[in-house]
C-alpha positions in Angstrom: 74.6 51.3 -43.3 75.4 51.6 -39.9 77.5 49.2 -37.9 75.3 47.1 -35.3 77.2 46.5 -32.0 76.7 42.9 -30.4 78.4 41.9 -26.9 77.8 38.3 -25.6 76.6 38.2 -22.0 79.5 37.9 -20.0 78.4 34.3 -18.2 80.3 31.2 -18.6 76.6 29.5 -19.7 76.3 31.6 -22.7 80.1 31.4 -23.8 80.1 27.3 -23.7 76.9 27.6 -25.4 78.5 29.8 -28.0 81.8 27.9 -28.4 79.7 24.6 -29.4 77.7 25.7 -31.6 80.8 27.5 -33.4 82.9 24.2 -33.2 79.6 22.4 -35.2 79.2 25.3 -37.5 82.9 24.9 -38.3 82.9 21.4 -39.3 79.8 22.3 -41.4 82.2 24.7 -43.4 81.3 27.6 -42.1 83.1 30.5 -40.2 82.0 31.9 -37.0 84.1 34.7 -35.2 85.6 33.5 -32.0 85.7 37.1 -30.1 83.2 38.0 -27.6 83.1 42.2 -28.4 82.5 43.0 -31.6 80.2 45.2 -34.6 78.4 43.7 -36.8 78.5 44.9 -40.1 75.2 46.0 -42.1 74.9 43.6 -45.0 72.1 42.6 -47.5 69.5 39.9 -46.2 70.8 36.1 -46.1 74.5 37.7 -46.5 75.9 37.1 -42.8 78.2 39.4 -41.5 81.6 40.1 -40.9 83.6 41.9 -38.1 85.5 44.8 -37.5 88.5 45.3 -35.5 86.9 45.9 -32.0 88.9 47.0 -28.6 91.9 45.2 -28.9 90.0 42.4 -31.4 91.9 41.2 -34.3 90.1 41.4 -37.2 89.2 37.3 -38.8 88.7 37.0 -42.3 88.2 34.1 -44.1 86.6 32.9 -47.7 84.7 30.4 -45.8 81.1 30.7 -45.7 80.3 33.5 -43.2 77.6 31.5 -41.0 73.8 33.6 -40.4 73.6 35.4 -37.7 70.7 34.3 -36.9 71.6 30.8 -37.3 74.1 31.5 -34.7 72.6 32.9 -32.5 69.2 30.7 -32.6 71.2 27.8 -32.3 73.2 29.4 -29.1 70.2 30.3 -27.4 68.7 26.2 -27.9 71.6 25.0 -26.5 71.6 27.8 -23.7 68.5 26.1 -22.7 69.6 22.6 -22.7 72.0 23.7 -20.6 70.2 25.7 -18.2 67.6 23.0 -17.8 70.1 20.1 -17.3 72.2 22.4 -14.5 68.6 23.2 -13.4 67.7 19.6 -12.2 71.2 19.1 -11.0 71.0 21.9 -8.6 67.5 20.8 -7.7 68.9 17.3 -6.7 71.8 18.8 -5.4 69.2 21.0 -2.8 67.2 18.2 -2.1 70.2 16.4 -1.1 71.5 18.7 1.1 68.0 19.2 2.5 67.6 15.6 3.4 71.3 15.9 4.9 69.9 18.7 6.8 66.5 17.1 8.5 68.6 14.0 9.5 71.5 15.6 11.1 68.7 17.4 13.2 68.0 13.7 15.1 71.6 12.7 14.7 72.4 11.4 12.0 70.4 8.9 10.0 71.1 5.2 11.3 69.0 3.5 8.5 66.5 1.5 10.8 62.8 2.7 10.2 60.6 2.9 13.5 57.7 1.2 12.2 55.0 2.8 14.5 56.2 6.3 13.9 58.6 8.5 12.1 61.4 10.0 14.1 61.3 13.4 11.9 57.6 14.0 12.2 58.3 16.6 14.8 60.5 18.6 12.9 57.1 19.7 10.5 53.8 21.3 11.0 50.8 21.9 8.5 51.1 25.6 7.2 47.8 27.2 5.2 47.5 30.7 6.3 46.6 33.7 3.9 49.2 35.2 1.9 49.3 38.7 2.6 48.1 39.8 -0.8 45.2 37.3 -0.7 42.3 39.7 -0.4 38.8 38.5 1.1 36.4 37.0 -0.3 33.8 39.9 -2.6 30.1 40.4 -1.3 27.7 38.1 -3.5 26.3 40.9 -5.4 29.6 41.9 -6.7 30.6 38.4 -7.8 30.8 37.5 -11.4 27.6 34.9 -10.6 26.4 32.0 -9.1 28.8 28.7 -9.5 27.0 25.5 -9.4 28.6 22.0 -8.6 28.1 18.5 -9.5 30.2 16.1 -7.8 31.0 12.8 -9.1 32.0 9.3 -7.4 32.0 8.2 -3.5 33.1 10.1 -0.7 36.5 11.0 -0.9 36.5 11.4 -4.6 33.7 13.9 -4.2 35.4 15.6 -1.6 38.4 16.2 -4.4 35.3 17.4 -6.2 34.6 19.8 -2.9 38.1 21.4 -2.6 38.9 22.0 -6.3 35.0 23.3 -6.8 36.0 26.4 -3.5 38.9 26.8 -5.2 37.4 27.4 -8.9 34.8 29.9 -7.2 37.9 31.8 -6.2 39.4 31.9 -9.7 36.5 33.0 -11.0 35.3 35.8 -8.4 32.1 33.9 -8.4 29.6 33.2 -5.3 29.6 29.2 -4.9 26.5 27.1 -4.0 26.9 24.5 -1.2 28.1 21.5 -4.3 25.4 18.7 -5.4 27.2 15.6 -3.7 26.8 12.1 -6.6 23.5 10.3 -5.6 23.9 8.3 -9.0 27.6 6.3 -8.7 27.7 2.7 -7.7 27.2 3.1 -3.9 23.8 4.8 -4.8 24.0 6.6 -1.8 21.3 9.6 -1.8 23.2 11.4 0.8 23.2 15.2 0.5 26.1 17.8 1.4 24.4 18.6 5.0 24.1 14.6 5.8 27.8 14.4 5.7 29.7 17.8 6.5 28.8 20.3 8.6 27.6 23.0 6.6 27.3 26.0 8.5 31.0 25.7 9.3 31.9 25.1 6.2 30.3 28.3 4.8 31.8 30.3 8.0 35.2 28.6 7.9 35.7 30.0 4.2 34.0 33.2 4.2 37.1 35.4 4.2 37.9 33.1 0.7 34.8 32.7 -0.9 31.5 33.6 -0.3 29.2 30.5 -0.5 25.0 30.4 0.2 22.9 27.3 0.2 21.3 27.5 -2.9 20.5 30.8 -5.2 18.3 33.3 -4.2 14.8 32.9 -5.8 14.7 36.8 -7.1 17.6 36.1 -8.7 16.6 32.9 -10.2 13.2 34.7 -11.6 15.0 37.2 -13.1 17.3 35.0 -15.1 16.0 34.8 -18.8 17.3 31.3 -18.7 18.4 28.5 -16.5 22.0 28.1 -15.0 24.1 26.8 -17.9 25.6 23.1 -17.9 29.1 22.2 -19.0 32.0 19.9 -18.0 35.5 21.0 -18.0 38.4 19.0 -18.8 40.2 17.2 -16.9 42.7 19.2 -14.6 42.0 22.3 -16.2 44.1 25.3 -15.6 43.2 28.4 -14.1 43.8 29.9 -17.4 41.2 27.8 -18.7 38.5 28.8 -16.3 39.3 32.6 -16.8 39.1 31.6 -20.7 36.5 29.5 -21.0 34.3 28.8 -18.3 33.7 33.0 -16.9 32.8 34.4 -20.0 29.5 32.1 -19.8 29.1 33.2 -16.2 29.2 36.7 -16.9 27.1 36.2 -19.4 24.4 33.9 -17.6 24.9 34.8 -14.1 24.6 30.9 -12.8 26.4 28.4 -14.2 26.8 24.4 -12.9 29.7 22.1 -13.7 28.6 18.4 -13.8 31.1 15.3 -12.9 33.1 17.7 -10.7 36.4 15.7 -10.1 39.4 16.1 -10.7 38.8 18.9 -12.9 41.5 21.5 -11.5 45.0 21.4 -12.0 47.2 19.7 -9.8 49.7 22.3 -9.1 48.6 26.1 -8.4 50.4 29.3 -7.3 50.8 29.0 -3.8 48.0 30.8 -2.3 45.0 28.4 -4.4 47.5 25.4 -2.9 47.0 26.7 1.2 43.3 27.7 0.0 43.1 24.1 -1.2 44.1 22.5 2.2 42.2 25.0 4.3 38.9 23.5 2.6 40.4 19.8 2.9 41.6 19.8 6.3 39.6 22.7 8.3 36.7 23.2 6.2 35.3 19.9 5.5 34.1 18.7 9.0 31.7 15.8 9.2 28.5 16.4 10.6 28.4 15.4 14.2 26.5 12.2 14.1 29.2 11.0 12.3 32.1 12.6 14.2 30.7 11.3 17.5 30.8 7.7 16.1 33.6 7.8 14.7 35.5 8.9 17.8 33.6 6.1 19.7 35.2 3.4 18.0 38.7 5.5 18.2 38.1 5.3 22.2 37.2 1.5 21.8 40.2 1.1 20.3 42.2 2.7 22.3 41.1 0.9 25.4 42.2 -2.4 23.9 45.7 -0.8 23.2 48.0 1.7 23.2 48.6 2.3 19.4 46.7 0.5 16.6 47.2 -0.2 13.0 44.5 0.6 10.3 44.2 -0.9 7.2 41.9 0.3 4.5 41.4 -2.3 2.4 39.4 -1.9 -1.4 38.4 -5.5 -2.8 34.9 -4.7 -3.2 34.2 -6.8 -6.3 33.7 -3.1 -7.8 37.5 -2.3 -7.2 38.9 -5.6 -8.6 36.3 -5.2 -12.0 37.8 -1.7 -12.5 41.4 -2.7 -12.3 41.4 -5.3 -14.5 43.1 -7.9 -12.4 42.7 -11.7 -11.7 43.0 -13.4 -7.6 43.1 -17.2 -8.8 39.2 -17.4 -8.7 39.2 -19.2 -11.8 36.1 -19.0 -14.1 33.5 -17.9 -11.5 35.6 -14.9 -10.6 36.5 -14.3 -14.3 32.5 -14.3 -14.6 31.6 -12.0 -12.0 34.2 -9.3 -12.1 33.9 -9.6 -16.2 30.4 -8.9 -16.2 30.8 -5.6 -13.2 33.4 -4.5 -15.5 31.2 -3.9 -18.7 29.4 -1.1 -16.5 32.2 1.2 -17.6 31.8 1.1 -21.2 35.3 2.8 -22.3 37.5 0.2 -20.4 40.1 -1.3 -22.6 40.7 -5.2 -22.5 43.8 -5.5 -19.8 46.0 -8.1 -19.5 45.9 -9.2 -15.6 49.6 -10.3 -15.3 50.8 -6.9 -17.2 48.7 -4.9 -14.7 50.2 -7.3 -12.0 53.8 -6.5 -13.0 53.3 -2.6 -13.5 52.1 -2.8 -9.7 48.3 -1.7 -10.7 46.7 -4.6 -8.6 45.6 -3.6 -5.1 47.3 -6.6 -2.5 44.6 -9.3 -1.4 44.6 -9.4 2.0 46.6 -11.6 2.8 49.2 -9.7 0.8 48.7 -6.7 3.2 49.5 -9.4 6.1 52.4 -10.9 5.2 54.1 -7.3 4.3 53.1 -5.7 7.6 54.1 -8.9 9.2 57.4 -8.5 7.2 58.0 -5.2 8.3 58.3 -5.9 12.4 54.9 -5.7 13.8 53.9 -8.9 15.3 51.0 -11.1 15.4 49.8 -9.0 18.7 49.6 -5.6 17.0 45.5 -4.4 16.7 44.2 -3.9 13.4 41.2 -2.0 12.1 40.0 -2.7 8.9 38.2 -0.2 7.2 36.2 -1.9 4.0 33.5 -2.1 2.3 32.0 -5.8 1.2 35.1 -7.4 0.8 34.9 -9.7 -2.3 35.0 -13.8 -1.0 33.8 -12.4 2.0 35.3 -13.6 5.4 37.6 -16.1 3.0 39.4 -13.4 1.5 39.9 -12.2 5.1 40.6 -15.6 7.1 44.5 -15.2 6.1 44.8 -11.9 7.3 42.8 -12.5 11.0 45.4 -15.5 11.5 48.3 -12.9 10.9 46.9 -10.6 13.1 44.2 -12.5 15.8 43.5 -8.8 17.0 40.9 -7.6 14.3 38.3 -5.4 14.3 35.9 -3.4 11.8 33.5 -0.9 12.6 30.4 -3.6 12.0 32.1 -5.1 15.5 33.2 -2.3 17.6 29.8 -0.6 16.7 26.9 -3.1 17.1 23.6 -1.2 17.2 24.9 2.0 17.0 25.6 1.1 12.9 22.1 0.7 11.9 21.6 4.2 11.3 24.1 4.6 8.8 23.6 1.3 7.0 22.0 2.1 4.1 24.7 5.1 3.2 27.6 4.2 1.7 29.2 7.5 2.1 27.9 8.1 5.8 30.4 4.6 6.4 33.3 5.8 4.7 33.3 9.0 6.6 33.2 6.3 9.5 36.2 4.9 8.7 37.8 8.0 7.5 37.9 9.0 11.1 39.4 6.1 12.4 42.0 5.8 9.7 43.4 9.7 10.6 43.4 8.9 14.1 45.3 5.4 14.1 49.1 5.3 14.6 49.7 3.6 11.6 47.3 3.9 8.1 48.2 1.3 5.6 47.3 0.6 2.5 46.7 -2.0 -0.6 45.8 0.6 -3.1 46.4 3.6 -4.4 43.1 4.9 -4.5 41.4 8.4 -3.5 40.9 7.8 0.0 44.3 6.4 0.1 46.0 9.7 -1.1 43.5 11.9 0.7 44.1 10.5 4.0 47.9 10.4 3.4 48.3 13.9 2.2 46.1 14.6 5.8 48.1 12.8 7.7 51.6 14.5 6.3 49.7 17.8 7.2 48.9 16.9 10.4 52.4 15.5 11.7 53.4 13.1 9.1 51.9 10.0 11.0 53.3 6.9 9.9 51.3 5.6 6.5 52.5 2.9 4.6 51.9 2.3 1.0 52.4 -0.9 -0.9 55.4 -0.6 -3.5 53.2 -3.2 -5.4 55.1 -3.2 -8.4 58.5 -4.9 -6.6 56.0 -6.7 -4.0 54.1 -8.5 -7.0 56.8 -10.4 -7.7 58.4 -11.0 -4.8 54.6 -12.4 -3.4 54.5 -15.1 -6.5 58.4 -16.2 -5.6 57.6 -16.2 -1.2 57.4 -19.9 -1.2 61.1 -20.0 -3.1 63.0 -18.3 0.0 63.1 -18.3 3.8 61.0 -15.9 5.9 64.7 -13.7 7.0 64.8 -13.4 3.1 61.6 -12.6 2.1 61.2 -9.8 5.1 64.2 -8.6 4.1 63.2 -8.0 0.8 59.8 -6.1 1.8 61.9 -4.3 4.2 64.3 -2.9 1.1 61.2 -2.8 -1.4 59.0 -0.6 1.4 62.0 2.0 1.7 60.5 5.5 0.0 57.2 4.0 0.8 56.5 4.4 4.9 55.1 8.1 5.0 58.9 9.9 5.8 58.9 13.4 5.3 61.3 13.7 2.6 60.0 10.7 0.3 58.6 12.9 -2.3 60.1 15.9 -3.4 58.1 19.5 -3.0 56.3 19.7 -6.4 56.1 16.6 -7.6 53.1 13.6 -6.9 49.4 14.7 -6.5 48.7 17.4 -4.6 46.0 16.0 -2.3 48.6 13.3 -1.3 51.5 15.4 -1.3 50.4 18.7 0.1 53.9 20.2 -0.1 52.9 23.7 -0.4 50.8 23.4 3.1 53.7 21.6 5.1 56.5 24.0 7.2 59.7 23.0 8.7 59.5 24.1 12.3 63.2 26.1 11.3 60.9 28.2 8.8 60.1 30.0 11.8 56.9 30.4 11.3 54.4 31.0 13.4 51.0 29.7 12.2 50.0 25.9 13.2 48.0 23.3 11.8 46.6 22.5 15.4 44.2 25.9 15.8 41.6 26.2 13.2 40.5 29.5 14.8 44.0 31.4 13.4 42.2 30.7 9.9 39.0 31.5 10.6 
C-alpha cells in the first residue's frame, strides 16, 4: 500500500492544539509522533500508523500503543476549536475596547461625568439603511411567488414589530405583501385598521423598490383560487431558512397564504441587507397618518413653549402590565384580588413569586420609583415631564409622589383638552400620540422594558442617539427597599453607579448583541465610515 503523506498546517493554533492532545494521549499510554512532516504508513483498519524517516525527521519507534489517527486528529481539531473560539471573543473584546478608546478620544478623552440631558458622542453617529448594491428591486406582482397575508397581534408597537418583520418576510419569500390586518381582538379592543394609524400610500411607495405591496388581493385572482388563502403560525423567531422551508412551499402551492399572531415571528439577527430593510420600514416607512402626526406635534410645540428641553417618561402600570408581570406594590389583598383575577386571562402564566421577580429586576418602577432615580441622577425638581400612560393603576395616587418630585407635569389628557376626544375610544390612535412626543423629547425614560420602550430607544439611537434612560431594575430593586437606611448623597450616588451602561451612550451594547429593534446596530454609522447616506432625508431611500 502506498504511503499517505500528512503535513500539519503550519500555524501556531494548530501545533498547540496538536502538542496537547499528544501530551494527554501520552499519559493515556499511548504514542503519538512529535514531528510536524511526515508519511503515514498504509496499515490494516483500527491498526494506527507509524512513521517513516521524512526530510531530516528521525524516525520514533516505540512498543507503546500507536494512538488512531483518527483519534488524533478528531481530538486536535475539538481543541482547535476551543481555541479558536476562546481567542475569538478575546479579540472581539479586545476591538471593542479599542473602539470605545477610539470614540472617546474623539471628544477628548473620557472624564467619567454623564451629561444627563444629552450624550456628548451622539454627533459622532448617524442612522445608515441604504440598499446594498446587490439588493435588487422589488419583482412585479405577477411574478411573485403569491400573495402574503398578515395578522398582527397585540397593541401598537408590538404590532408594528409585527409590521416590519411581516415586509421583511415578503422579501424572503419573493412574495407580493397585503397592507397587514392590525389586532382588533387584544386587551385595548381597539378596532383600529392599518389606514387609521399609518399612512398607507407612503407606506406602499416608500417600499416599492423592496417589496411590492397592494391593499388587498385582486378579486380575479381570488375567484380563480380553488381554495382560500391558507392559515398558519410560525414559530417564534423563525429563521429565514425556515420561511424558504416551510412557509413557501405552501405559497407556491396556494398562491395566498396569511400568518396569524404576527409578532415576533422573525429572527432577531439577519444578513445585513434584511437588517437596513428592517429599519427602512421602522423608521421611514411607518408614518402615522396625519391626524395623528398633527397632534402629536401640537403637544411637542406646547411643550416646548413651556421650556427649552423636556423629559418624557413612559410609564406602564396599567393594572394589565402589573397582572402580566407577576409582581406585588404593597396593595395588600385588594390589589392581590384585582391583579390575580386580570392575570387568569392569560391561561399559560406560571405562578411567580413577586420578590423573585423583584430581585431578577422583572418589576416595572412605580412611579415614584421613576422619581426618585431621575431625581437621583441630577435633574431637579424644575425639569418638565411628560408622562405618556395609559390608566395608571391607583390612579392619581400612584402618581401624587411623582408630581411632588417634579411640580412640572403634564400628559397629553392636559396639554390636549378638546382636541383628545376624537381619539378617545382608540387605544392605539393614543399611543401613537405619545409615541410622537416621546421621540421628540430630549430625554425618554423608562420603568419598563417593554415593546415601546425598546422600539423608541432603538429610534432614537438611529436618529442621533438621544439621551434614553433605562431603569437597571435589578440593582435599583434593592437599593429602593434599603433608601430609608442611607443619606440622600449615598443613595444618588448609588443610582448614579447602578445607571452607568444604562443612559442611551453609544457604545453600551456591543454590535450584534440585544434585540434588534432596540439595538439597531446594523443601521447606525460612525460619521469616520465615510459614508455618505443620512438618516435625516427619507427621499435618498425612496
Amino acid at each position: 500500500m502506498k504511503n499517505r503523506r500528512f503535513s500539519f498546517p503550519k500555524n501556531h493554533a494548530f501545533r498547540f492544539s496538536f502538542l496537547l492532545i499528544a501530551m494527554l494521549l501520552k499519559k493515556l499510554g499511548f504514542f503519538v509522533p512529535f514531528s510536524w512532516d511526515y508519511e503515514i504508513l498504509g496499515r490494516e483498519e483500527g491498526m494506527g500508523f507509524g512513521m517513516e524517516k521524512k526530510s531530516g525527521s528521525v524516525l520514533l519507534a516505540s512498543r507503546k500503543r500507536w494512538a488512531p489517527r483518527s483519534v488524533v486528529l478528531g481530538m486536535t481539531l475539538f481543541a482547535l476549536g476551543l481555541i479558536s473560539l476562546f481567542t475569538g471573543h478575546v479579540v472581539s473584546d479586545i476591538e471593542w475596547t479599542r473602539l470605545q478608546k477610539a470614540w472617546r478620544s474623539r471628544k477628548g478623552g473620557y472624564s467619567g461625568v454623564v451629561d444627563i440631558w444629552k450624550s456628548e458622542f451622539s454627533n459622532l453617529y448617524y442612522g445608515c439603511c441604504g440598499r446594498g448594491p446587490h439588493f435588487h428591486s422589488a419583482v412585479p406582482e405577477r411574478k411573485s411567488n403569491g400573495y402574503l397575508l398578515i395578522a398582527t397581534s397585540g397593541g401598537l408597537n408590538q404590532q408594528r414589530t409585527g409590521i416590519t418583520d411581516a415586509v421583511v418576510v415578503a422579501r424572503i419569500l419573493n412574495a407580493t405583501l397585503v397592507v397587514p390586518e392590525l389586532d382588533h381582538h387584544s386587551f385595548w379592543k381597539d378596532n383600529s385598521d392599518f389606514v387609521n394609524i399609518f399612512d398607507v400610500d407612503w407606506f406602499m411607495s416608500f417600499l416599492s423598490k423592496d417589496v411590492k405591496i397592494v391593499k388587498r388581493i385582486p378579486d380575479k385572482v381570488m375567484r380563480s383560487m380553488e381554495k382560500p388563502p391558507y392559515t398558519m403560525r410560525v414559530p417564534r423567531k423563525s429563521t429565514p431558512e425556515y420561511y424558504l422551508d416551510e412557509v413557501l412551499p405552501i405559497l407556491l402551492r396556494r398562491r395566498a397564504l396569511q400568518l396569524t399572531k404576527f409578532d415576533y415571528r422573525l429572527a432577531n439577527w439577519l444578513d445585513e441587507d434584511l437588517q437596513k430593510l428592517r429599519c427602512r420600514v421602522n423608521y421611514h416607512a411607518l408614518r402615522f397618518t396625519r391626524p395623528i402626526e398633527t397632534l402629536g406635534q401640537k403637544l411637542i410645540t406646547t411643550m416646548r413653549s413651556m421650556t427649552s428641553r423636556f423629559i418624557a417618561v413612559h410609564l406602564r402600570f396599567e393594572p394589565d402590565m402589573l397582572a402580566f408581570s407577576g409582581c406585588y406594590y404593597g396593595g395588600g389583598e385588594k390589589e392581590r384580588n384585582e391583579l390575580g383575577a386580570i392575570r387568569k386571562r392569560w391561561e399559560t402564566l406560571p405562578d411567580l413569586i413577586p420578590e423573585d421577580e423583584r430581585s431578577r429586576g422583572r418589576c416595572p418602577l412605580t412611579p415614584h420609583e421613576v422619581g426618585l432615580m431621575l431625581r437621583a441622577l441630577g435633574f431637579g425638581n424644575d425639569s418638565y415631564l411628560y408622562v405618556a400612560s395609559g390608566d395608571i393603576y391607583g390612579g392619581g395616587k400612584t402618581l401624587q409622589p411623582l408630581k411632588d418630585l417634579f411640580p412640572n407635569f403634564y400628559t397629553k389628557e392636559m396639554l390636549a383638552g378638546d382636541d383628545l376626544k376624537p381619539f378617545l375610544p382608540f387605544a392605539s390612535r393614543l399611543a401613537a400620540i405619545d409615541y410622537i412626543v416621546c421621540d421628540e423629547s430630549d430625554v425618554f425614560v423608562t420603568n419598563n422594558n417593554g415593546n415601546m420602550a425598546k422600539i423608541l430607544a432603538g429610534r432614537r439611537r438611529y436618529m442621533g442617539h438621544k439621551r434614553t434612560i433605562r431603569p437597571n431594575s435589578k440593582k435599583l430593586s434593592s437599593l429602593f427597599k434599603g433608601r430609608n437606611k442611607m443619606n440622600p448623597e449615598t443613595f444618588a450616588k448609588k443610582v448614579k453607579s447602578y445607571q452607568k451602561g444604562f443612559m442611551g451612550e453609544p457604545d453600551e451594547m456591543r454590535p450584534g448583541r440585544g434585540d434588534f429593534h432596540e439595538f439597531p446596530s446594523s443601521c447606525i454609522c460612525r460619521k469616520s465610515d465615510n459614508r455618505n447616506e443620512s438618516s435625516d432625508n427619507p427621499k435618498k431611500l425612496l
